[in-house]
Every structure is written in structure tokens, then in C-alpha cells.
C-alpha positions in Angstrom: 0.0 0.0 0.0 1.5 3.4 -1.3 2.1 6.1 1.8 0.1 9.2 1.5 2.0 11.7 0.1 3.3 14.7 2.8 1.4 18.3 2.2 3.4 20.6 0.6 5.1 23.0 2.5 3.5 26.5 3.2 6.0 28.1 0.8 5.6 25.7 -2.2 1.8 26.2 -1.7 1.8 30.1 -1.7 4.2 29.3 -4.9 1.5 27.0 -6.8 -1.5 29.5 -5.8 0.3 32.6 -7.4 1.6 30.5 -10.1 -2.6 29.8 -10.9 -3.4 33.1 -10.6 -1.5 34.5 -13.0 -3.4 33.1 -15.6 -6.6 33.9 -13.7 -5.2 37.7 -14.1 -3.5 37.2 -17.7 -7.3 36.1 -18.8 -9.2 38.6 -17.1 -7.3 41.2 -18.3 -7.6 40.5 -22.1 -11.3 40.0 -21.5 -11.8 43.2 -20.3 -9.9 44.6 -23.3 -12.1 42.7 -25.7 -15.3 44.7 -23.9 -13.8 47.8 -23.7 -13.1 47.7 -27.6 -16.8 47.2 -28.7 -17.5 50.4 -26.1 -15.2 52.6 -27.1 -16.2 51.9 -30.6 -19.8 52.7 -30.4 -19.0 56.2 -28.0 -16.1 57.7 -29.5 -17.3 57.7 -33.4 -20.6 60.0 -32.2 -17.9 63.0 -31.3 -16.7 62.6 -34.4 -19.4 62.5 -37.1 -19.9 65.9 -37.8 -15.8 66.4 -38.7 -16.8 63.5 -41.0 -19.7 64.6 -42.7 -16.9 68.2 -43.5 -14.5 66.0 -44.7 -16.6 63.7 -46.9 -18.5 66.4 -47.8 -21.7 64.0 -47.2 -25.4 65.2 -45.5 -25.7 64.5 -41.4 -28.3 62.2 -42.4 -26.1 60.2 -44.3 -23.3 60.1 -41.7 -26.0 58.7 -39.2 -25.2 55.4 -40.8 -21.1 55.6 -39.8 -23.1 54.6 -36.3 -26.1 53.1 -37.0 -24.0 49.9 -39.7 -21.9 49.2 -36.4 -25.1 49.0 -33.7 -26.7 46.9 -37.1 -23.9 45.0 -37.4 -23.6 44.2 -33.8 -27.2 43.3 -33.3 -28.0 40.8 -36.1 -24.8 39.0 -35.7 -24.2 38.6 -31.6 -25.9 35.4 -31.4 -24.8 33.8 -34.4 -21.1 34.6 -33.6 -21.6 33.3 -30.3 -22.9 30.0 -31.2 -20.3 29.6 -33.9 -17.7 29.9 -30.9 -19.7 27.3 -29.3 -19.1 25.1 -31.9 -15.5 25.8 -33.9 -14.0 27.1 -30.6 -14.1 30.3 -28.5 -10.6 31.2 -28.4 -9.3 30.8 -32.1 -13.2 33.3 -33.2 -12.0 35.6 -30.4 -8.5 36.3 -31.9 -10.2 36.1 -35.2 -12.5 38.8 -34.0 -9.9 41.0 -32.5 -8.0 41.1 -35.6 -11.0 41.9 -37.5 -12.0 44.6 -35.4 -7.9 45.9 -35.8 -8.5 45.8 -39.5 -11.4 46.9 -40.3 -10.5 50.3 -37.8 -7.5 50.5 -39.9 -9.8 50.4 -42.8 -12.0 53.1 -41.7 -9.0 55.4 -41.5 -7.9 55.0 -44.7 -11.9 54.8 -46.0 -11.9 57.7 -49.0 -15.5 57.7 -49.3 -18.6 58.1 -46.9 -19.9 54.8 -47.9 -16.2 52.3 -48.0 -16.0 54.0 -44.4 -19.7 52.5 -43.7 -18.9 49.2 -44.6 -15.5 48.9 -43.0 -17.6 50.1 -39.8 -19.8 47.3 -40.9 -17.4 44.8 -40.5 -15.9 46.1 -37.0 -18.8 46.0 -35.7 -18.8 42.2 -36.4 -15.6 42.1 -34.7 -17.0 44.1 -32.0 -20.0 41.2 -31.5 -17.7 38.4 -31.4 -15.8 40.0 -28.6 -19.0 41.0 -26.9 -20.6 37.5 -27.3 -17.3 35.8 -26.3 -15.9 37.6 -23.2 -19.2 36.8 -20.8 -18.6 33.2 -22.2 -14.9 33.1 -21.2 -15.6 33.8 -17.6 -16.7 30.0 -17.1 -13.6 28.7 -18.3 -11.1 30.9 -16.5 -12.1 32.0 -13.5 -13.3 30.3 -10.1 -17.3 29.6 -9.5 -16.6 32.0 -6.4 -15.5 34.9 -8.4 -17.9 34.8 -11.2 -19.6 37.8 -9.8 -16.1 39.9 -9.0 -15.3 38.9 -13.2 -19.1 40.1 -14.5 -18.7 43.8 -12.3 -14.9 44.0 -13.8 -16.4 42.9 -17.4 -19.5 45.4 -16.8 -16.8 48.7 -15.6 -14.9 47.8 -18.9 -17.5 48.7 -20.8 -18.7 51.9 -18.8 -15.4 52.8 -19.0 -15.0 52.6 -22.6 -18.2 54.4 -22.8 -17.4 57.4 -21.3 -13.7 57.5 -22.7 -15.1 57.6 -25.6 -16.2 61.4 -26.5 -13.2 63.0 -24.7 -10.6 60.7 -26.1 -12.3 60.8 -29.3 -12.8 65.0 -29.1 -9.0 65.0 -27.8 -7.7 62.8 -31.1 -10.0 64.8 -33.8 -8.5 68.3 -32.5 -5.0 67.3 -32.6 -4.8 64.5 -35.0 -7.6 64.4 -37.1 -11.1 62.4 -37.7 -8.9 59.2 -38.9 -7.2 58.9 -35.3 -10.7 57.9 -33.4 -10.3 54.9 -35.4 -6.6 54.2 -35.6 -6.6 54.1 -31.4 -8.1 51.2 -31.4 -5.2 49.4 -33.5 -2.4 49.0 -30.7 -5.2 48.4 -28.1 -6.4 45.7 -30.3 -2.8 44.3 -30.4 -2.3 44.0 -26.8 -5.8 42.8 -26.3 -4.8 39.6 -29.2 -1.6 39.0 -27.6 -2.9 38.4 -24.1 -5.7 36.1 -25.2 -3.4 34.1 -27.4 -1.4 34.0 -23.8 -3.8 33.7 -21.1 -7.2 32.2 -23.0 -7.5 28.2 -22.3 -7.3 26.1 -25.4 -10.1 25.0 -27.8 -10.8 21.4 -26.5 -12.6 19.1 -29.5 -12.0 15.7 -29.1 -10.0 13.2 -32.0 -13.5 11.8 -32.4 -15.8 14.6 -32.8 -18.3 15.5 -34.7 -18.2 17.9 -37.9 -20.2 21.0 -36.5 -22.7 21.8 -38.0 -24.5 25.3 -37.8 -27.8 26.6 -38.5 -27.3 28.9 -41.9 -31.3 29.3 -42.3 -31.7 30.2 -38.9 -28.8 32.5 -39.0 -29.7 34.3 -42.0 -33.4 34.5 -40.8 -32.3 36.0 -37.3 -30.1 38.8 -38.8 -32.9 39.6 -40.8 -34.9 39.9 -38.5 -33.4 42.1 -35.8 -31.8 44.5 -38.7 -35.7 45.2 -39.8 -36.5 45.7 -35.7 -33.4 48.0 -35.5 -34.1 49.9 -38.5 -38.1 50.2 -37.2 -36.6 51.4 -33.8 -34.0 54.1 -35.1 -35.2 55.4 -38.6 -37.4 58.7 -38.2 -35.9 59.3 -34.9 -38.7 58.1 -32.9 -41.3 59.9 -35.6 -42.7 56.4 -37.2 -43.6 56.2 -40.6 -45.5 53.9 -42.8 -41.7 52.7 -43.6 -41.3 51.6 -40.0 -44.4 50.1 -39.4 -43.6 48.3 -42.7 -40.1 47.4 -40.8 -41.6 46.7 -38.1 -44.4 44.4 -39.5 -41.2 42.5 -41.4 -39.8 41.9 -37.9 -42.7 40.3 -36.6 -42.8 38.2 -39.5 -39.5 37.0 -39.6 -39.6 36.2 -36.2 -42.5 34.0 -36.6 -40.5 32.5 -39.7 -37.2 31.9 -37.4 -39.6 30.1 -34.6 -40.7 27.6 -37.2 -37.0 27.0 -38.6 -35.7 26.4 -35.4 -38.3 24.1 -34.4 -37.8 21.5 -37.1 -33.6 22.3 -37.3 -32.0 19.6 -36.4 -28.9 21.7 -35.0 -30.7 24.7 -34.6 -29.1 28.5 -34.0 -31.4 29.0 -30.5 -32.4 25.8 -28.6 -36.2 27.3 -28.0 -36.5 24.3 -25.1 -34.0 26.9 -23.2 -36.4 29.3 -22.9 -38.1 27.1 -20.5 -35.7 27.7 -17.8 -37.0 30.5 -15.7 -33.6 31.8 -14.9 -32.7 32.0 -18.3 -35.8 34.3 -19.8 -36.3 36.0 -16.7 -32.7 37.5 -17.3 -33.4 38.0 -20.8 -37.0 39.9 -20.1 -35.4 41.8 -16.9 -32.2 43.0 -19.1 -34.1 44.4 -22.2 -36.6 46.0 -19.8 -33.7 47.8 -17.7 -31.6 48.8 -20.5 -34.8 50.5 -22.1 -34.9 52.5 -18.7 -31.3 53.3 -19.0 -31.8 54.4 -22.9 -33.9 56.9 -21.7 -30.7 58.7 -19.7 -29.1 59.4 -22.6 -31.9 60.6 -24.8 -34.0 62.6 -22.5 -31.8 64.2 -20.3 -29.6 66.2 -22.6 -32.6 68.2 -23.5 -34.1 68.2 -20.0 -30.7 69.5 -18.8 -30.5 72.5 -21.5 -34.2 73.6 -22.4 -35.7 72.2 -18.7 -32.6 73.4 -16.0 -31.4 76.0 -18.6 -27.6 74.6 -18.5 -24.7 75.6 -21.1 -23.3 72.8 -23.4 -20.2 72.7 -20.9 -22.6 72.4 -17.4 -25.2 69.8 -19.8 -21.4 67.6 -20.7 -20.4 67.5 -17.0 -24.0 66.5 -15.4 -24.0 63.6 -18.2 -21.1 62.0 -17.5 -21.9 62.0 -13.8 -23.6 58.8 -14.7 -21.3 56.7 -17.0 -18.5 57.8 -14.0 -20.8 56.0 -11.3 -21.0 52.9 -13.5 -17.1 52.4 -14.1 -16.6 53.1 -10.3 -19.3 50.2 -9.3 -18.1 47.8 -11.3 -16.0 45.7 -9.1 -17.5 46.4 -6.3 -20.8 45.4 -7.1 -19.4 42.0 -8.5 -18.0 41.5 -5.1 -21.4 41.9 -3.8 -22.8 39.7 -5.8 -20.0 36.5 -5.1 -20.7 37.4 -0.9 -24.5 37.5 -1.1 -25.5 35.8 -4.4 -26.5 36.8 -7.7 -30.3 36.7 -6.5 -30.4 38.7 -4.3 -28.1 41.5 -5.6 -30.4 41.4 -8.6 -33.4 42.2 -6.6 -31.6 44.3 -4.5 -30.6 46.4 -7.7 -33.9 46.5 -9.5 -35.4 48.2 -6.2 -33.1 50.9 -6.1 -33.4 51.6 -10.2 -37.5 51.5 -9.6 -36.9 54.3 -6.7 -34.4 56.0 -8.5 -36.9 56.4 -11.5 -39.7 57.1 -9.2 -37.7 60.1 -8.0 -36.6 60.9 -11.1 -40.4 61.4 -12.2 -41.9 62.7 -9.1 -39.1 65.0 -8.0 -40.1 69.2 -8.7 -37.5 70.7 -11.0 -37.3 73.3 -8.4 -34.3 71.4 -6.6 -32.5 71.7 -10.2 -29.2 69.8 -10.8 -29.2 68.1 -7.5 -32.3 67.2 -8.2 -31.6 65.1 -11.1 -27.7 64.1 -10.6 -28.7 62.1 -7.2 -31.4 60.2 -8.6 -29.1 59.4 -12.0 -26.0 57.9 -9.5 -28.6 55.7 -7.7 -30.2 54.6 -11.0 -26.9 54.0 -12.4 -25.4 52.4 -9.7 -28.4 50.1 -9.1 -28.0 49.1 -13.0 -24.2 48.2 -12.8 -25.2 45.7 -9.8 -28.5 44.4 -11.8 -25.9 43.9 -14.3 -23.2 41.8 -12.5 -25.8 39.9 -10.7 -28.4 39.1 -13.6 -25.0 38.0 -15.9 -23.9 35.9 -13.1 -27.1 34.3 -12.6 -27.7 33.4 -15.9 -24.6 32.3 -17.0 -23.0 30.4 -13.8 -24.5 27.2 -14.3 -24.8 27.1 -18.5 -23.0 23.9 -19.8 -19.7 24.7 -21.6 -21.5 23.4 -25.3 -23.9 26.3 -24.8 -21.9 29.7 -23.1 -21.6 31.1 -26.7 -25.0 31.7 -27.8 -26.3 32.3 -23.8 -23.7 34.9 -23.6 -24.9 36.4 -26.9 -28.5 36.6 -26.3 -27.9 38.3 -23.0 -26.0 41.3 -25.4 -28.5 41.1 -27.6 -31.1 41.7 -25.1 -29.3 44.4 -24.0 -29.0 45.9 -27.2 -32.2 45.7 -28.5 -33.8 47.6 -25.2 -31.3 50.2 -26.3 -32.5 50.7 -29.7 -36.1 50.1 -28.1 -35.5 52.8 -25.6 -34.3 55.4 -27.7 -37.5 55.3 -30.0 -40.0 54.4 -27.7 -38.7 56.7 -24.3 -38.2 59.3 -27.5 -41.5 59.5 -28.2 -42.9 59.6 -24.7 -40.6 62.6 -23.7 -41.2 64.3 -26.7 -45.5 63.3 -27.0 -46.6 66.9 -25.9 -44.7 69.3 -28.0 -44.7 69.4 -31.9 -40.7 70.5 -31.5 -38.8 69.2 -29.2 -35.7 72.0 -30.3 -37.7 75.2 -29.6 -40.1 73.3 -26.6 -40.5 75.4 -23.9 -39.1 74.8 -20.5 -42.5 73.6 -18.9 -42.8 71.1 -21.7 -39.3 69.8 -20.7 -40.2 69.1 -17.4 -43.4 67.6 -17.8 -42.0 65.3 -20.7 -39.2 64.5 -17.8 -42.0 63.4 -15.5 -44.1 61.7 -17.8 -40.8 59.5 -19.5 -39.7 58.4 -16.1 -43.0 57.3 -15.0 -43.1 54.9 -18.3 -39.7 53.7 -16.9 -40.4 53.9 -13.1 -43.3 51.0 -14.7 -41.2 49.1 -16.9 -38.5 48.6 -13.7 -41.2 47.5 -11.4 -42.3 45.2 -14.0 -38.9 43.6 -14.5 -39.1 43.6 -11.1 -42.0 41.4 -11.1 -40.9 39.1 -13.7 -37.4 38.6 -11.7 -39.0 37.6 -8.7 -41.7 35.1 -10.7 -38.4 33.8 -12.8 -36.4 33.3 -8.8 -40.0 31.8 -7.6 -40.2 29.2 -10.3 -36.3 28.4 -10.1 -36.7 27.4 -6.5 -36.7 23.1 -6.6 -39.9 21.4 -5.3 -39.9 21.0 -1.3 -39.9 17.6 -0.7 -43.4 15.7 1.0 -43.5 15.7 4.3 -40.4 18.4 4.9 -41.7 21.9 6.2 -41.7 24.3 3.3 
């Protein structure tokens, strides 16, 4: 009979623990470059476009689409990216993605016309989705069960912090270097970003004996479709719809009848519809588009509310904004944290509360109490979202089996994305429903549109509220017979 071997001394043990948490680190790191890429990308091109329009000598309406062919691009693709890591293998469509992402910015620099810049934004933003569908999906394979929470808050301050680096960094870059630079910053980032993932990221693992993958092209093609026509419904006319976006519109709800029928009979479909079942699952999903409508409505209504309702300059109406993208990349971390010591469930609930109060404030406050009066409501809602955030990721994605952290990661973007789109038409329309012209609106109008959005969101939190709690409620296993419940 062997002897048991001797513990290692304390020494030799600190040794091996460092020695496994450099990877840990090396990982986490290049994650939170590949989701601070995709944010800086979307915020630091909007400084930018009307230096582009001069140079290009191309209509603002036109140069709308420098933005709107990377949110496109990003939405119909997220999901179908993510379930093609699934199935060729996360790490190698990751570095393929942040090359793309290198390129294609290279490409928009050197773009000579309005429309060659479009599609080379076209195709960053498909780099951008495979390292927003990827990164969530990572955080299984690297990092302890214990920390998943501490990963989804650093994941979730990468991407605030990308969104509000983006208009200063971008402004700083256009004055000194040129329009071309806002795109060119992203090269050596993107560089770093593929050299510690090649590092750091864990192999792709497919067996000697597996199976040739196969993926679901009509399902794919089909989805895209389908949530390009429901973008383009949301964000064409500016909130003002049109026989064109009901038409969209109406094509969305068709193709998404279309995709439920594909994937039904697919015999490797895109979306395993059975998953929907899970009440974790679609309560995340629900709970995440409903929230990030509400948090839409930030950055379209209070710009105006700030200048026409409070009376602010540009420079006072830039610093009150970013009060909120600076709360989110501050509770980050710690809200992770908070979510690993007392668990994803009830962080989550705990964050939804203090959005639904923050909006309630937000619609019942008087404007009499002026900045204060909106900035301390905007930090609570914010900070509430970055721990719904951390907790609702972590929830959904702690216990998904390796075969199926692609596409689950995906779909959570993609439901984040498409209550941004949804928010910035629908909360649009809302603020703007009593006044004709929103530019020359009086102050009164400002207000009362103020009151009247956040009560529509104040709803919409309490409702994702509601659905949370049924989707914890069903979750819960059975009590046994006999056992007190």
C-alpha cells in the first residue's frame, strides 16, 4: 500500500497559488480589453461625425449610418457569432475577431469615401459582436465559481469605461490628430488585447472523435434579418414612425414568426427554443431588455431636459451627463464583489429596487431642486444598473454547460441591445409626445416630458421587477413531501 504523500510545504503552496493566478489575471485582463473595444467603438465615433460629414462632404443624415451599420452590425450578428464559438472554438473566433475589429478600424481610417467607411464600420462591428458575445462566455472557463460575480462587475466597468472615454478621447484625437485617429486608437489596443488572449485564454478542446459541427445557416440568416428590420423600425425617423417603420416593423414580426418555425424542425438549430423554458434564463433576458430601455432613456432625455428644462450651457449639460457613465465604471468591481458574498439573487433584486426608486424620483421630483435634483437620482439609477448587471450575468450564466456559453452569452447582449434601440425610440416618443418640436419646446414642456418618461420607466423597472421575482420563484426546486416548506 503506497504512503500518502506529505502536504506541501506553506512556501511551495503560496508558490503553486500565485503560479494559478497568473493566468486567472493574464485572462481577465484580455477579457476586459475585448469589452472595452466594442464600447469605445460605439462612443467615440458620435464626437466625431460631424468632422466627417466636412470632410466627406456627405449630408448629417447620411453620416448617421457611420453609427447606425456598427449598432446593425452588432445586433444581427451577436448570437450567431456566439454559437459559432460554441461550436469551432471560443478562443481561435475571439483572436479572429480582435484582428478583424484591428483591421477593419485600420480600414475606416484609410476609407476615402462616406460609404467604404460604412462598410468597413460594418465589418468592425462584427468584430466588436464576437468579442462582446465571447468575453461573458470566457468567464466560465477561467475564473473560479466563487468569483464569477467579481469577473461580471470588472467585465461590466470595462464597458462603462469605454463608454465614457469615448467622446473625450475621441474629441482630444479629432482636434490634434484628425477624424482618422478615433479609429486608428483602437489598433495597438487591439494588439495588446490579441496578444494576451493568445497568452492567457485556455485552449479550444474538441476531441480526435468529434463530430463535424454543424450550424444553423437558415436560422442564421433568418435572425439577422430579423433584428436588422426591428433596429431599423426602432431608429429610422428618430422616434417619428412612418409607414416605412411600421412596414419594418411588420417584417420583424414576421421573420420572427418565420425563425420560430426554422428552429423548431432544425436539427442543429441556431437558439435551442427548449432553453427558454428555464426561468432563470428568460427571466434575465426579459429583466435585461426592460432595464436597458430605462437606461436608454438617460441618454436621450436628459440632454434636452438638462439644457431647455434646467437652462444649462453645453459645458454644465457635458459634466452632469457623464456623472452617470462615471458612477458605473466606479461600481463595477465592487458590485461584483457583492454579488460573489450575497449571491446573484439577491443583488439582482436588490438592484432593481433601487433603479424603480431611483426612476420614481426621477419622475416625481419638482424641478425646483435643479441639478441636485436630477444628478442624485441618475447615480442611484446608475449604480443600481451596474449591480442588476453583474448579478443578472452571473445568474444566468454560472451554471450554462460549456457546449452552450456562446450563444447564452450572446442573447444576453443582444437583449441588451435591443432595449437600447427600443428605448431610444420608444422613451423618444414619450418625452417628446406633448410638444410638436422638441428644439424650440418650452421649458414647462421639458419638465413635464421629464415626469411623464420616467413614470413609463419607473413601470417598466417594477415590471422587470416582477418578472425577476416570478423567474427566482419558479427556479426554487420542489420541497420535498413531508419536509416543512
Amino acid at each position: 500500500m503506497q504512503a500518502p504523500s506529505k502536504p506541501a510545504p506553506p512556501d511551495q503552496q503560496a508558490t503553486e497559488a500565485g503560479s494559478a493566478t497568473r493566468p486567472v489575471r493574464g485572462a481577465l485582463a484580455s477579457l476586459s480589453l475585448a469589452m472595452l473595444l466594442p464600447a469605445l467603438g460605439t462612443s467615440i465615433a458620435n464626437v466625431g461625425l460631424p468632422d466627417m460629414a466636412r470632410a466627406l462632404q456627405a449630408p448629417f443624415q447620411d453620416v448617421q449610418w457611420i453609427v447606425l451599420a456598427y449598432l446593425l452590425a452588432i445586433t444581427a450578428l451577436i448570437v450567431s457569432v456566439g454559437r459559432l464559438g460554441d461550436l469551432l472554438g471560443r478562443r481561435r473566433l475571439l483572436l479572429a475577431g480582435i484582428a478583424l475589429f484591428a483591421v477593419a478600424s485600420i480600414l475606416c481610417a484609410l476609407a476615402p469615401t462616406l460609404w467604404l467607411l460604412v462598410a468597413a464600420r460594418a465589418l468592425q462591428g462584427l468584430g466588436a459582436s464576437v468579442m462582446m458575445a465571447l468575453t461573458m462566455a470566457f468567464v466560465g472557463s477561467t475564473v473560479p465559481k466563487a468569483r464569477t460575480g467579481s469577473a461580471m462587475g470588472l467585465l461590466g466597468t470595462m464597458s462603462a469605461v469605454g463608454t465614457t472615454l469615448g467622446p473625450a478621447l475621441g474629441g482630444l484625437l479629432i482636434a490634434h490628430f484628425g477624424w482618422q485617429a478615433i479609429f486608428l486608437v483602437n489598433v495597438p489596443l487591439a494588439g495588446v488585447a490579441l496578444l494576451l488572449a493568445w497568452r492567457f485564454l485556455p485552449a479550444d478542446q474538441r476531441g480526435a472523435n468529434a463530430k463535424r459541427p454543424v450550424f444553423d445557416h437558415r436560422g442564421t440568416v433568418l435572425l439577422a434579418l430579423t433584428l436588422c428590420a426591428y433596429a431599423l423600425a426602432m431608429t429610422v425617423g428618430r422616434g417619428h414612425f412612418s409607414v416605412r417603420n411600421v412596414a419594418l416593423l411588420l417584417a420583424a414580426c414576421v421573420g420572427a414568426i418565420l425563425f420560430v418555425r426554422v428552429e423548431l424542425k432544425a436539427p442543429a438549430p441556431l437558439i435551442r427554443l427548449a432553453m427558454l423554458r428555464a426561468p432563470v434564463l428568460s427571466a434575465g433576458l426579459a429583466t435585461s431588455m426592460l432595464v436597458s430601455t430605462v437606461m436608454m432613456s438617460t441618454l436621450v432625455v436628459g440632454p434636452f431636459y438638462l439644457a431647455r428644462g434646467l437652462g444649462l450651457g453645453t459645458a454644465a449639460t457635458g459634466m452632469v451627463l457623464a456623472a452617470g457613465p462615471l458612477v458605473a465604471a466606479f461600481c463595477g468591481v465592487p458590485s461584483g464583489w457583492l454579488v460573489d458574498r450575497y449571491g446573484a439573487q439577491r443583488m439582482g433584486g436588490a438592484g432593481l429596487c433601487g433603479a424603480a426608486f431611483a426612476c420614481l424620483a426621477l419622475a416625481l421630483l419638482p424641478a425646483s431642486l435643479g441639478i441636485a435634483g436630477y444628478v442624485v437620482p441618475i447615480m442611484l439609477l446608475t449604480a443600481s444598473y451596474a449591480l442588476f448587471q453583474a448579478a443578472n450575468n452571473t445568474a444566468v450564466m454560472v451554471d450554462i454547460v460549456p457546449e452552450q456559453r456562446g450563444v447564452i452569452s450572446g442573447m444576453l447582449n443582444l437583449s441588451r441591445n435591443l432595449g437600447l434601440v427600443t428605448g431610444a425610440s420608444v422613451m423618444g416618443a414619450v418625452f417628446a409626445a406633448g410638444t410638436s418640436d422638441i428644439a424650440s419646446a418650452p421649458p414647462a414642456a421639458m419638465v413635464g416630458g421629464m415626469h411623464a418618461t420616467f413614470a413609463v420607466a419607473s413601470a417598466l423597472v417594477l415590471a422587470a421587477l416582477a418578472i425577476f421575482a416570478l423567474g427566482r420563484a419558479l427556479a426554487k426546486p420542489p420541497t420535498p413531501s413531508g419536509d416543512p416548506a
